[in-house]
C-alpha positions in Angstrom: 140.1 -38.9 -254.9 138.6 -40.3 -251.5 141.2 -39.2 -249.8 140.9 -35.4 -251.3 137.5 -35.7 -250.1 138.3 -36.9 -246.4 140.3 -34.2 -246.3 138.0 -31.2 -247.4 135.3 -33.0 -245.0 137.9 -32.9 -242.4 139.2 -29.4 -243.4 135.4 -28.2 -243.4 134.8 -30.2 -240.0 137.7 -28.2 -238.6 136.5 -24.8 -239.9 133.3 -25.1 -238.0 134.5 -26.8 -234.9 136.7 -23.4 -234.9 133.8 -21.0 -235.5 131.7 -22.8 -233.1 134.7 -22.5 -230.5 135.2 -18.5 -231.2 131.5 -18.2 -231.0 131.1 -19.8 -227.5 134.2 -17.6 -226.9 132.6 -14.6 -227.8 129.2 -15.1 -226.5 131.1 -16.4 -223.3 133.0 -13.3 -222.9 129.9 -11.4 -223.8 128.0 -13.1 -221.3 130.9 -12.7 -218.0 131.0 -8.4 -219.6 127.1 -8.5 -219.0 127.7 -9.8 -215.3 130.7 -7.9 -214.3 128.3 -4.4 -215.5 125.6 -5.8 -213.8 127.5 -6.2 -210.3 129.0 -2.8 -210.8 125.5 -1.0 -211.1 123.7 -3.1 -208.4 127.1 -1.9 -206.2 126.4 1.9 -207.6 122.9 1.2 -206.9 124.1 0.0 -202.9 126.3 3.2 -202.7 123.6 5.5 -204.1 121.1 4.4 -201.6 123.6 4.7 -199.0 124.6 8.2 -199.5 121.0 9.4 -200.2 120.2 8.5 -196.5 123.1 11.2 -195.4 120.7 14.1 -195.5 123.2 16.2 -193.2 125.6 16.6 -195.8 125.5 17.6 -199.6 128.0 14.6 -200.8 128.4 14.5 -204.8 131.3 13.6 -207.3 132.7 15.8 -210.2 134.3 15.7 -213.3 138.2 16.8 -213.9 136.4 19.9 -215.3 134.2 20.2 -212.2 131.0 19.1 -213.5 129.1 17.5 -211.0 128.5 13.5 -212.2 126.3 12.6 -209.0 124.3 13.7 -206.4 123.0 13.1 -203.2 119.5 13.1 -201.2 121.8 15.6 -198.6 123.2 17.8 -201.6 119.5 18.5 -203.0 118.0 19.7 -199.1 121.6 22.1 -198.5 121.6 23.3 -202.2 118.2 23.2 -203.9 118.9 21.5 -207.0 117.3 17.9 -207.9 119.7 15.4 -209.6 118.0 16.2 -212.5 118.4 20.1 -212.6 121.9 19.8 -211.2 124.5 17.2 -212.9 126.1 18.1 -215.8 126.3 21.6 -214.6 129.6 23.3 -213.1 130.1 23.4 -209.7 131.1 26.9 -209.9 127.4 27.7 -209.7 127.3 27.3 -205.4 129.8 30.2 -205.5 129.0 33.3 -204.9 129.5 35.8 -207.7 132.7 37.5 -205.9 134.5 34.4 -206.4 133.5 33.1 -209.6 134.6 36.1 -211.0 138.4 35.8 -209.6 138.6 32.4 -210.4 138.1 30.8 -206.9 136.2 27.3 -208.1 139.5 26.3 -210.5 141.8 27.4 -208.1 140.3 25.0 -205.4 140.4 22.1 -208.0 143.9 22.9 -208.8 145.0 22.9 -205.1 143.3 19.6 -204.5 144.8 18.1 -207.5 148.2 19.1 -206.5 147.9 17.9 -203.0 145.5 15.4 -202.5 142.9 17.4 -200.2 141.8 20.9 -199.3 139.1 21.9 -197.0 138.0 25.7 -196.3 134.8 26.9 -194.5 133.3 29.7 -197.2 130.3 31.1 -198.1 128.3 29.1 -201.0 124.9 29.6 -202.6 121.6 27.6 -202.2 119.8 27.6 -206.4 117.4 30.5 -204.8 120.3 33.0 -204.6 120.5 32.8 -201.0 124.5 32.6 -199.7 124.9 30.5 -196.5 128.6 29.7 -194.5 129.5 25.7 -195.7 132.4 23.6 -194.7 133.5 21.8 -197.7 135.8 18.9 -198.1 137.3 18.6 -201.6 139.6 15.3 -202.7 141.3 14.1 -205.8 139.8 11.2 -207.0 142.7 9.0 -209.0 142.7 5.7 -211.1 145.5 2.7 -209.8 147.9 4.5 -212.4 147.6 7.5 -210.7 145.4 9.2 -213.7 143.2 11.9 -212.3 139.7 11.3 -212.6 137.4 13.5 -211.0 137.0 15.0 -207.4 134.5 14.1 -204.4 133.1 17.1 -202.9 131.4 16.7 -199.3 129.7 20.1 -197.7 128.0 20.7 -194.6 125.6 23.7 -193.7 127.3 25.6 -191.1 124.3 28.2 -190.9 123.5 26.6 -187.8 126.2 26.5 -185.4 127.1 29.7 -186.6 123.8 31.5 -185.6 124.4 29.6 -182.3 127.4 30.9 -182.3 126.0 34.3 -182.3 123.5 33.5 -180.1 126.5 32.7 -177.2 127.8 35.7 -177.9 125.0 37.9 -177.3 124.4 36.2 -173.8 128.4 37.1 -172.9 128.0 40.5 -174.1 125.1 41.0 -171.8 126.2 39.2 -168.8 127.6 41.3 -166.2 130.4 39.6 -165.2 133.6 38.7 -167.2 132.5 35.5 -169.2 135.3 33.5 -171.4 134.5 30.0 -173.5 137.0 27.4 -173.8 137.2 24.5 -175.8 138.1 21.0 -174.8 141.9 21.7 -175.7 141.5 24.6 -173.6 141.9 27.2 -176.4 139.5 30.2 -175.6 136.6 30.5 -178.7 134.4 33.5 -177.2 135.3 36.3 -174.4 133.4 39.3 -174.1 134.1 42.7 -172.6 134.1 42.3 -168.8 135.6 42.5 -166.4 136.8 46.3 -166.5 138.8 45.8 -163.6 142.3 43.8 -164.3 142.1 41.9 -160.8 140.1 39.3 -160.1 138.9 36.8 -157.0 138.2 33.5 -159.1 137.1 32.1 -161.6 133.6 29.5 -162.1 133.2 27.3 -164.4 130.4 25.4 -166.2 131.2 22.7 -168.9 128.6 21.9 -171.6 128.7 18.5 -172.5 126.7 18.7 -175.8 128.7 21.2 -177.0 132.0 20.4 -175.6 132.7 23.7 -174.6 133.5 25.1 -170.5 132.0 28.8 -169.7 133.9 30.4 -167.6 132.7 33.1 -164.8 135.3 36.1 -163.8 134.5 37.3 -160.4 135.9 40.9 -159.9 136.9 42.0 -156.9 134.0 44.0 -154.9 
């Protein structure tokens, strides 16, 4: 009979030395969860604060169905939507109504699915209606297994250098002399209409540094 009892003390010793191990297990694992989510939002946090100081360039993440998931200080000054306003909402709201309609947003998450990347310069639309030219960077976003999980979009206002752009080329149109503008690899960007005559004594040329660009003079013969 003593030794029943030894054993059931022993048995019942056992059981909570075993439930006292799985707890500390649990609460252990519970405890190392708590740290690792804690670390990942302080490293969110980090990379929030980091794209929020880019105010040059409307930077923000989407779903695979092209929801937008964040947002950056840059993407509300380009675009007009706070964070607020903004995610959970389709990105196919920055296109203009012409290409919503054929299908344009989907097709530019399919290509960048497919191969990895796509960039195109297009017209996009601020929240106030207002279309504006953007250069937009779209890339596949994809898990170590190679699962597709969302896309990172990163767009610049181009509204600037193209009304300098514009601005160049009303000065060519106007000077009256032949005027060409090359780029640094030499390709030619602007020309105007001049010289009417097809022969020429020289050429002088003037290199912007800011904008990496040379303007070149035609002299026509007298």
């Amino acid at each position: 009979m003593s030794q029943i009892k030894d054993m059931l003390s022993f048995g019942t010793f056992l059981g909570m030395l075993f439930v006292g191990t799985a707890a500390w297990s649990v609460e252990r694992e519970i405890s190392r969860r708590a740290q690792a989510d804690a670390a990942l939002r302080e490293s969110e946090e980090r990379l929030q604060f980091l794209l929020d100081g880019v105010r040059d360039y409307a930077i923000f993440m989407l779903d695979t169905e092209g929801h937008v998931v964040s947002w950056n200080a840059g993407a509300e000054r380009i675009k007009g939507y706070t964070a607020k306003e903004i995610i959970g909402q389709n990105f196919a709201r920055f296109f203009p109504q012409d290409d919503i309609d054929r299908g344009r947003p989907q097709e530019i998450l399919r290509i960048a699915a497919d191969s990895g990347h796509f960039e195109e310069s297009a017209m996009r639309v601020r929240k106030d209606g207002a279309e504006f030219l953007a250069g937009v960077s779209n890339s596949a976003l994809r898990d170590p297994a190679g699962n597709l999980r969302g896309f990172s979009v990163i767009s610049q206002d181009l509204t600037a250098k193209q009304q300098s752009e514009a601005r160049y080329r009303g000065l060519l149109e106007a000077a009256p002399d032949g005027m060409v503008v090359v780029n640094e690899r030499g390709e030619i960007v602007l020309l105007n209409a001049r010289p009417r005559s097809n022969s020429v004594t020289g050429v002088m040329s003037f290199w912007n540094r800011s904008s990496r660009t040379s303007f070149r003079r035609v002299l026509p013969n007298a």
